[in-house]
C-alpha positions as CSV (number, residue, x, y, z in Angstrom):
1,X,0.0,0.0,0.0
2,X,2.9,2.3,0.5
3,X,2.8,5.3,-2.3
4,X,-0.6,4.6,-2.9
5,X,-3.1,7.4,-1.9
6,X,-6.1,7.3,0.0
7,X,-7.6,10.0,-2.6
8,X,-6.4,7.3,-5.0
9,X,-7.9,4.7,-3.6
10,X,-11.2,6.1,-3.0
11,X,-11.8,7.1,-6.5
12,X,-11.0,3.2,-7.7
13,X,-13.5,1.8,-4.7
14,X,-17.2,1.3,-5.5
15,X,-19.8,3.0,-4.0
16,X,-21.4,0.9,-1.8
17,X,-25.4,1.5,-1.5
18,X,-28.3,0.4,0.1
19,X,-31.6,0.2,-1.9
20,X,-35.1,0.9,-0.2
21,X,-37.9,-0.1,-1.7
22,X,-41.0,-2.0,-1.0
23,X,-41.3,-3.8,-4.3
24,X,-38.9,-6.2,-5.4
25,X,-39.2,-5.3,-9.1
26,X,-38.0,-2.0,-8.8
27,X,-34.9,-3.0,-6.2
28,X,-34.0,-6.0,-8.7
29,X,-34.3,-2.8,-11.7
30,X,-31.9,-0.3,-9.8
31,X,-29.5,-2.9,-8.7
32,X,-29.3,-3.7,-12.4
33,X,-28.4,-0.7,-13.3
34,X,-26.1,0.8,-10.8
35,X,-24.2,-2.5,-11.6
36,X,-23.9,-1.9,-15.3
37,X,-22.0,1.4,-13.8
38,X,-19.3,-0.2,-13.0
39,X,-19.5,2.2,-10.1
40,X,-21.4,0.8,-7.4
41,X,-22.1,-1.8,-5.0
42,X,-25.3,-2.4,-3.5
43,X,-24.3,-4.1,-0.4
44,X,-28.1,-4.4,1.3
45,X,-31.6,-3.7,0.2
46,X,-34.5,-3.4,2.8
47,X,-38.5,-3.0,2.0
48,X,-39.7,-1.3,4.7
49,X,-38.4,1.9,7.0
50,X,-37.0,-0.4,10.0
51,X,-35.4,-2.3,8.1
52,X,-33.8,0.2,6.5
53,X,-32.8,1.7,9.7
54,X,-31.3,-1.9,10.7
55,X,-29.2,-3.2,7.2
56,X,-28.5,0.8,7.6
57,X,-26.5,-0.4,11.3
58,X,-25.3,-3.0,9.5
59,X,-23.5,-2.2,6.4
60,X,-23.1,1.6,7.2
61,X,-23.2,2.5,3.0
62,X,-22.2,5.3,1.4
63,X,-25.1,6.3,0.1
64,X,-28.8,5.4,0.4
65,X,-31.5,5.0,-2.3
66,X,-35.1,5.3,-0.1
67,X,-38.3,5.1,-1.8
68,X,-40.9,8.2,-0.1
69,X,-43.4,5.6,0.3
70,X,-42.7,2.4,2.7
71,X,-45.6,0.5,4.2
72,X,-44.5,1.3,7.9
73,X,-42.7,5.1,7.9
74,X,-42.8,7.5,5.2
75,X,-39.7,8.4,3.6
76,X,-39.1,12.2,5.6
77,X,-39.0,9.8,9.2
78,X,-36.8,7.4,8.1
79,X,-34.4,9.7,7.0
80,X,-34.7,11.6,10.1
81,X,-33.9,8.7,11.4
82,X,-31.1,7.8,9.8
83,X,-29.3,11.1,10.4
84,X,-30.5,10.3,14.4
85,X,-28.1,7.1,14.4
86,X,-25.2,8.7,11.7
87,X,-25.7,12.4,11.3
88,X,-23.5,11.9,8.0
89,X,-25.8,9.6,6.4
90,X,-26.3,10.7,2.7
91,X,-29.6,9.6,1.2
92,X,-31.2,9.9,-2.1
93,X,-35.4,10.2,-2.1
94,X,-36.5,8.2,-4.9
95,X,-40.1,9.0,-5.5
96,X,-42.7,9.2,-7.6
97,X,-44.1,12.0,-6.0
98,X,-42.5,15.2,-8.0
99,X,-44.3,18.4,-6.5
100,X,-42.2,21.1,-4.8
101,X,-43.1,20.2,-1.2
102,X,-42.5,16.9,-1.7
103,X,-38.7,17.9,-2.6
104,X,-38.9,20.3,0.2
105,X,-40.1,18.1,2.9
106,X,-37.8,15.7,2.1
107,X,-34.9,17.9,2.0
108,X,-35.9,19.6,5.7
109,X,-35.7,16.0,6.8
110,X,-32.1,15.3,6.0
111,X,-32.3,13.9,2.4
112,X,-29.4,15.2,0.0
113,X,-30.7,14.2,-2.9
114,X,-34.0,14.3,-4.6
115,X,-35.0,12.1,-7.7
116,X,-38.1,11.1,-9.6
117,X,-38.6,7.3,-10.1
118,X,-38.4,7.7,-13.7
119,X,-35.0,9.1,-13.4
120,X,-32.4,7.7,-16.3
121,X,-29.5,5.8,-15.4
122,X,-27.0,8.3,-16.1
123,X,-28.5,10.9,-13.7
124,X,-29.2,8.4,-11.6
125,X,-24.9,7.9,-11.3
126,X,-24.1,11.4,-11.5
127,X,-26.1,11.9,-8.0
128,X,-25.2,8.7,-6.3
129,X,-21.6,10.3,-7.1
130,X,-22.2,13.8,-6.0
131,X,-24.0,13.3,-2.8
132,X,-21.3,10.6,-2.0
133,X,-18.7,13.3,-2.3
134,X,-21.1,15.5,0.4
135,X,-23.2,17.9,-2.6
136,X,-26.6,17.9,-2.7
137,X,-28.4,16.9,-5.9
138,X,-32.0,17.4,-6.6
139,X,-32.8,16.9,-10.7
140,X,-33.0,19.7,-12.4
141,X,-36.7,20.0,-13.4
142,X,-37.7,19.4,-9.2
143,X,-35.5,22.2,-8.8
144,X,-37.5,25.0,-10.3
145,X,-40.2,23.9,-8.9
146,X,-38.6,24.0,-5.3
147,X,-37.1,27.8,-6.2
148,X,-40.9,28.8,-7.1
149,X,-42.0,27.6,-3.9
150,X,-39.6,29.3,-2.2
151,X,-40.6,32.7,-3.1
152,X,-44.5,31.6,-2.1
153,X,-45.8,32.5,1.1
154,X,-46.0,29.7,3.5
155,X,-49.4,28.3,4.4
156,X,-49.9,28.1,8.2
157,X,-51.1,25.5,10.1
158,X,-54.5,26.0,10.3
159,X,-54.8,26.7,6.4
160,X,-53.0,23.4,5.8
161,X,-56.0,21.8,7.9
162,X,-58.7,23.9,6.0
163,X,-56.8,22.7,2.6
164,X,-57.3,19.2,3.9
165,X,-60.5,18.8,4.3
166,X,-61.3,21.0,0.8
167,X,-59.1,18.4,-0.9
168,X,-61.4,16.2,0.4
169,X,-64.2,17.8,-0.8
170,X,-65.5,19.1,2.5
171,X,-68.6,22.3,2.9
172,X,-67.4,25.1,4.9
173,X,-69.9,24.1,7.4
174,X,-68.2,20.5,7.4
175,X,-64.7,22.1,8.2
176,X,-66.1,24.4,10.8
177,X,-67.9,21.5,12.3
178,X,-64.5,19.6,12.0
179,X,-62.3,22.1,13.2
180,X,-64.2,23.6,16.1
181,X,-64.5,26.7,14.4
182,X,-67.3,29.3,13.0
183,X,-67.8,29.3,9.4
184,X,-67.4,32.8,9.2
185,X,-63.5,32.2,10.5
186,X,-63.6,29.3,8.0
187,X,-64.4,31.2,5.0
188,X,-61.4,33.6,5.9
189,X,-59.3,31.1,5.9
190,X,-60.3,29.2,2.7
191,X,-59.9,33.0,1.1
192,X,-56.4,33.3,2.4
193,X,-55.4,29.2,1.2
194,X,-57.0,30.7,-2.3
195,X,-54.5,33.9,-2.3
196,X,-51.7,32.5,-1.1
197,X,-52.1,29.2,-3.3
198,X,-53.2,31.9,-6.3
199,X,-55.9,30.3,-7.8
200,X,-59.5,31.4,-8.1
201,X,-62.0,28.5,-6.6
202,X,-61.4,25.8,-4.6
203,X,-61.6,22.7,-6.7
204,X,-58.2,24.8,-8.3
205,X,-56.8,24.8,-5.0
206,X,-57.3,21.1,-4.2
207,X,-55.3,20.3,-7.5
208,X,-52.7,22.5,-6.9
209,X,-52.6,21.2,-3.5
210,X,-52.0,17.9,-4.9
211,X,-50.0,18.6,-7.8
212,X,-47.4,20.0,-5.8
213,X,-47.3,17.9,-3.1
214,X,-49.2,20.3,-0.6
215,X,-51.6,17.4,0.5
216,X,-51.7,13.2,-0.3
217,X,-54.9,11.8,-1.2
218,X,-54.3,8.3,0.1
């Protein structure tokens, strides 16, 4: 080993990563493909949050691929998690879900990477690669649509709770019932969702809610 060094060595080494996902399919698919690399190593997979946490202990990988949606945890808890046990832990969401929020929440919780599910190989690598070296990576199209949420005003909590219920296709009176509140105080707060969400009625504010990650219909 003498005159080798360690920057030499760590660029010949594969990345070693663990795959989350709950469906077989699409861990058999990405281990495919980050072995066609050449660059990586998938040295554990896991299908649900605690056992992430656990072959997470185990293997201690450079980088984790987690799926936002696990049968036990959701994606943001895990990866709190994760930085809980190793606050260096570097983890890539993989989702399908692609609205701003969902990027942001993610990214609050620890993640330092972002990618949708239909991602292509090559990106895939080049993010695997940069968060391993400590970047942060979040595809380019999600990233617009994080900087325009950024210069939004924030919805409190109350008008996340209103939002809710109109997503789900609640009356003012149902919300106030609901809620414990008037409708009058209601019907303030569905105006100020409307304004700060800038649309005009509220069936556009329940899909803008849910196109951009705001609230999950489950």
């Amino acid at each position: 080993m003498r005159g080798t060094s360690f920057k030499a060595m760590n660029e010949t080494r594969p990345i070693r990563v663990l795959l989350v996902d709950d469906h077989l399919l699409v861990r058999v698919g990405l281990a495919g493909v980050l072995a066609r690399t050449g660059r990586c190593e998938v040295v554990a997979e896991a299908a649900t949050g605690a056992e992430a946490v656990q072959q997470f202990l185990t293997h201690r990988p450079d980088v984790t691929l987690l799926d936002r949606r696990l049968p036990d945890f959701p994606g943001e808890k895990v990866v709190a998690r994760l930085r809980e046990v190793d606050p260096e832990a570097r983890v890539i969401m993989l989702s399908i879900d692609e609205g701003e929020d969902d990027v942001h929440h993610a990214l609050q919780a620890g993640a330092r990477g972002y990618l949708a599910k239909s991602v292509s190989g090559a990106e895939l690598l080049a993010a695997i690669e940069a968060v391993s070296a400590g970047k942060v990576y979040v595809a380019e199209n999600l990233r617009r649509r994080l900087d325009r949420r950024q210069r939004r005003p924030n919805l409190t909590r109350r008008e996340l709770e209103v939002l809710q219920h109109i997503v789900e296709g609640h009356s003012n009176k149902e919300i106030a019932s609901a809620l414990g509140l008037s409708e009058v105080t209601v019907k303030v707060h569905v105006g100020r969702v409307l304004q700060k969400l800038e649309v005009d009625d509220r069936t556009q504010a329940a899909t803008t809610a849910i196109a951009r990650g705001i609230v999950h219909l489950e």
